[in-house]
C-alpha positions in Angstrom: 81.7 46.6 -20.0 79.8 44.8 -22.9 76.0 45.0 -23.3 73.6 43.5 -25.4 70.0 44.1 -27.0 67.4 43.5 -25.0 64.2 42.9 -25.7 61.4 41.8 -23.7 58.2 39.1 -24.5 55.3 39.3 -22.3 53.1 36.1 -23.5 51.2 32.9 -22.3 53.5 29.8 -21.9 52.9 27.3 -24.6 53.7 23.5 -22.7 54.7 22.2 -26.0 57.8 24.9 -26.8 56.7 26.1 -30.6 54.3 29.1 -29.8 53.8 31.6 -27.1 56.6 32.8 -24.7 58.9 29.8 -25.9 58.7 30.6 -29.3 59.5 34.5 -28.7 62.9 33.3 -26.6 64.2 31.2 -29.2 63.6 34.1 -31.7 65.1 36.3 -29.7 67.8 34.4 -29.0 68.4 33.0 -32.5 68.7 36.4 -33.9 71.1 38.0 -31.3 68.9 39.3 -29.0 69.3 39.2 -24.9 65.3 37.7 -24.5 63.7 38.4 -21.3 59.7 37.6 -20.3 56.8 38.0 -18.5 54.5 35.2 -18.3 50.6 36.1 -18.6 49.2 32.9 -18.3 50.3 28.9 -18.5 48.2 26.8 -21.4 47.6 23.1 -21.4 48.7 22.7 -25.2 50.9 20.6 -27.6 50.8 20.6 -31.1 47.3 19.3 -31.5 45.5 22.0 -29.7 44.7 23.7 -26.3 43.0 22.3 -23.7 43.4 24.4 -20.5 44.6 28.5 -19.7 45.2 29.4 -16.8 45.8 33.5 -16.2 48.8 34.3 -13.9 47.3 36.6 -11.3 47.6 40.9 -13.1 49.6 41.7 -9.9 52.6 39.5 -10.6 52.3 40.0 -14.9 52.8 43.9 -13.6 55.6 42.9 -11.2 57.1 40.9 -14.1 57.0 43.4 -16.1 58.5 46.1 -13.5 61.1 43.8 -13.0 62.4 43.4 -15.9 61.9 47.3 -17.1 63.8 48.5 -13.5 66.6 46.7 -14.2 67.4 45.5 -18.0 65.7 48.6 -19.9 64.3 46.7 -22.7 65.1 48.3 -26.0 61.5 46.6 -27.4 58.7 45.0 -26.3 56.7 42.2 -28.1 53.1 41.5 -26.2 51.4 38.2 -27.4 48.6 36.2 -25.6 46.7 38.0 -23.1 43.9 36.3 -21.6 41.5 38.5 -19.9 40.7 42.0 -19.3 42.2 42.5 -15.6 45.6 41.6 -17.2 45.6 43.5 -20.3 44.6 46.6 -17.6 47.5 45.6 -15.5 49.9 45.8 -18.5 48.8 48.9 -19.8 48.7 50.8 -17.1 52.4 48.6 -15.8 53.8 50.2 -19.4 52.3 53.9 -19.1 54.7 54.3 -16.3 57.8 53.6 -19.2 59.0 55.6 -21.9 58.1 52.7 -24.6 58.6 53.8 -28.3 59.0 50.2 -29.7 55.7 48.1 -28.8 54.9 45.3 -31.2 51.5 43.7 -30.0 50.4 40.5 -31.7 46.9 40.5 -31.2 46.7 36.8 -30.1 42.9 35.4 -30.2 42.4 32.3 -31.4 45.0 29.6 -31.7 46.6 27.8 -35.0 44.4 24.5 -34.1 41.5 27.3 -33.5 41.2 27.2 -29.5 40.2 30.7 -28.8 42.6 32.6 -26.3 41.3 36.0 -25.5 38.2 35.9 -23.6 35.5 37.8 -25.6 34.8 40.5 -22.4 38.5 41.1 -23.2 38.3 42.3 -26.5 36.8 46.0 -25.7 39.3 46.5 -22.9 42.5 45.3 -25.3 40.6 48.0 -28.2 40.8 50.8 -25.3 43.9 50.5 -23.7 46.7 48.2 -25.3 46.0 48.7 -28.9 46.6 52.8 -28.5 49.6 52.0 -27.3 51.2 49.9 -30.7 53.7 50.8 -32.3 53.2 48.3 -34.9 49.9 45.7 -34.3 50.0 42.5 -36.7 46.9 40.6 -36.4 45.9 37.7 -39.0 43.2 38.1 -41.4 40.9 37.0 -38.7 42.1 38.9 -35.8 41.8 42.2 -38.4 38.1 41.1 -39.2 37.1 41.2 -36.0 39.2 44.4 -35.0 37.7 45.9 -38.2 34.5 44.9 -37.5 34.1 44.0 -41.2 34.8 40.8 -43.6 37.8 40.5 -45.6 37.7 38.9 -48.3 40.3 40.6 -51.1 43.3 42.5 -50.9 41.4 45.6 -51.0 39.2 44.8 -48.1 42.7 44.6 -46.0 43.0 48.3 -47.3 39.9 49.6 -45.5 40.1 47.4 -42.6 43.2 48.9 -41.7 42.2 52.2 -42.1 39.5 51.5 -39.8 42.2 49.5 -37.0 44.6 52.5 -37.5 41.4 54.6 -36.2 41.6 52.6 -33.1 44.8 54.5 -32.0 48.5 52.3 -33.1 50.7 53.9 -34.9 50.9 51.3 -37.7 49.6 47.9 -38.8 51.2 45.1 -40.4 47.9 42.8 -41.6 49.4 39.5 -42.1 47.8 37.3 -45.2 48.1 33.7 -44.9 44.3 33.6 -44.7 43.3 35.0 -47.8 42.3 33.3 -51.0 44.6 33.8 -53.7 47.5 36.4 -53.2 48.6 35.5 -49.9 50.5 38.9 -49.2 51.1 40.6 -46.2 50.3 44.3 -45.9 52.1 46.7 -43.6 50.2 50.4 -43.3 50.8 53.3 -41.4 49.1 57.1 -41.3 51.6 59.4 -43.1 50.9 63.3 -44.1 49.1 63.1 -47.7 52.2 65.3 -49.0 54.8 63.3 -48.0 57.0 60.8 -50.4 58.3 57.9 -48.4 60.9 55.6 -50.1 60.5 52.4 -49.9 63.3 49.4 -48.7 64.9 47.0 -51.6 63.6 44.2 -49.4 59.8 45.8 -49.7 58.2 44.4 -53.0 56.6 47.3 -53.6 54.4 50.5 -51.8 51.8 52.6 -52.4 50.1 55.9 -51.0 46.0 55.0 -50.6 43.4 57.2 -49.7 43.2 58.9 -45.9 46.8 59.4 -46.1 48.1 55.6 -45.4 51.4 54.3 -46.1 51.2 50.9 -47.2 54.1 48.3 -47.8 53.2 44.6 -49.4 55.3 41.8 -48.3 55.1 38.7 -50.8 57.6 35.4 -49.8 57.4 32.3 -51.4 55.1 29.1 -49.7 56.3 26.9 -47.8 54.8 23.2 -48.0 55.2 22.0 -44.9 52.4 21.3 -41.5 54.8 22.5 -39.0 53.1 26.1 -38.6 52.7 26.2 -35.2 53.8 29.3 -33.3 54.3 31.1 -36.8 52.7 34.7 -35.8 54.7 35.0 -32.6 57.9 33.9 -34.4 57.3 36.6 -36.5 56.2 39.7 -34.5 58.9 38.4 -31.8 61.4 38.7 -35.2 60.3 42.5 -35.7 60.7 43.5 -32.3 64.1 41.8 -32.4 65.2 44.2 -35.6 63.7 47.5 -34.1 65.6 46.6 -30.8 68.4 46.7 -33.3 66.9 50.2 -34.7 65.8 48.8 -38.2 63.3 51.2 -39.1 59.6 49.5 -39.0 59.3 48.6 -42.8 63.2 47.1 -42.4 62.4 45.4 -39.9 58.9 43.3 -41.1 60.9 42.6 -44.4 63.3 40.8 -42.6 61.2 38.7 -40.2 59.5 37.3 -42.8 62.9 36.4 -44.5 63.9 34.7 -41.0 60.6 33.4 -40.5 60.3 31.4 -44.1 64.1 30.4 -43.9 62.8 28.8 -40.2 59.6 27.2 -42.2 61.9 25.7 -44.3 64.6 24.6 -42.6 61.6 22.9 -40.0 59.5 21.7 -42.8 60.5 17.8 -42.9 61.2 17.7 -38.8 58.7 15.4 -37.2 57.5 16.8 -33.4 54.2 15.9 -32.4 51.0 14.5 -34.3 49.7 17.9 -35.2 51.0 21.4 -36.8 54.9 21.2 -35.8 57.2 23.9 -34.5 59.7 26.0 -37.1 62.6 25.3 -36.8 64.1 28.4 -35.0 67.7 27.7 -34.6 68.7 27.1 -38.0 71.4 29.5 -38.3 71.2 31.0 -34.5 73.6 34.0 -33.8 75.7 35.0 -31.1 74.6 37.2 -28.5 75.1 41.1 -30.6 77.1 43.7 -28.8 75.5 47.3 -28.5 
């Protein structure tokens, strides 16, 4: 009997197929991965911006989300957009009834056209009950600030900031830098004993042991000229739950995301969908489905 990876996306529906819950299926899927979802909420959107959510009712995101854990046994679970506070309650408490050790939650608040997503009486609920929960959080330069509580403004700020997030409760954080002036690095910490050498992966530019006892990784890939950016942070955190579904470990796994996600910027970066910020182009070199 042949079975595959599965991994599970529980995400808002994006209308025009480059962001949200379509973005994480083709991910998924183009990497060898058995994709199954649960739908939080349905957005009016297309590549030039948002104009409507609509939150699917808690009851049936937690029935979703049953469903698929009952039956499929996810081997990871990505979390993207979650709208309001009721539903981020109904998948904490859906998930603290599962043995989950590979949570990647993408801490989805305002959009790439800048429509904000997570309602702000949402925040404090998401800070108390899903973040904890993380195994690896990757929130923009933005998303950190406010998580942080704190501006961030050099490479160093991202230091302290995640420090301060890693206080919150998830294991580890993965502080993506597309936002910041100058070195546009991403930067992958988690808490490790002071004491303890960890070795770092050929695919990892290079790592370093900061104060408070964090481990942090820097991620550098080249930039990609190119407007089609659109669904780029769920590609990506939908890529690292892919490769810990596949048991890479967490540092692995980010390293090659990023390489899947700039080959997908690439390959999409002259393709012509929409008037706005275009989708990557996911399927460049899609894989079969992987046999465990």
């Amino acid at each position: 009997m042949k079975r595959y990876f599965p991994v599970l996306t529980i995400a808002g529906s994006d209308s025009s197929g480059g962001a949200g819950i379509q973005a994480d299926i083709k991910t998924m899927s183009a990497l060898g991965c058995y994709a199954a979802s649960a739908i939080t909420s349905i957005t009016v959107q297309n590549t030039l911006g948002v104009t409507a959510v609509q939150a699917i009712r808690p009851d049936i995101v937690a029935g979703q989300i049953r469903a698929v854990m009952d039956d499929i046994h996810p081997l990871a679970i990505k979390i993207g957009m979650v709208n309001d506070a009721d539903t981020i309650c109904a998948i904490a408490d859906t998930l603290s009834q599962y043995d989950v050790d590979r949570l990647v939650v993408d801490p989805v608040m305002v959009s790439t056209s800048g429509s904000r997503l997570m309602q702000e009486d949402a925040l404090d609920v998401f800070c108390r009950l899903l973040l904890p929960m993380a195994t690896l959080l990757t929130p923009n330069v933005p998303e950190a600030e406010v998580l942080a509580d704190m501006k961030i403004t050099f490479c160093d700020d991202m230091d302290i900031a995640a420090g301060r997030i890693l206080k919150k409760g998830c294991e580890a954080v993965l502080i993506k830098g597309g936002h910041l002036a100058g070195r546009k690095t991403d930067r992958f910490y988690r808490v490790v004993d002071k004491n303890r050498f960890v070795e770092g992966s050929s695919a990892v530019d290079g790592f370093r042991i900061v104060d408070g006892g964090l481990m942090m990784y820097e991620f550098a890939c080249d930039n990609v000229p190119t407007r089609n950016t659109h669904g780029t942070g769920c590609t990506l955190s939908a890529a690292i739950a892919s490769y810990l579904a596949f048991d890479c470990p967490a540092g692995d796994a980010i390293a090659l995301a990023k390489d899947y996600l700039t080959d997908a910027l690439k390959a999409g970066a002259d393709v012509e969908i929409g008037s706005g910020h275009g989708p990557v182009n996911h399927f460049f070199d899609p894989k079969k489905l992987i046999k465990i």
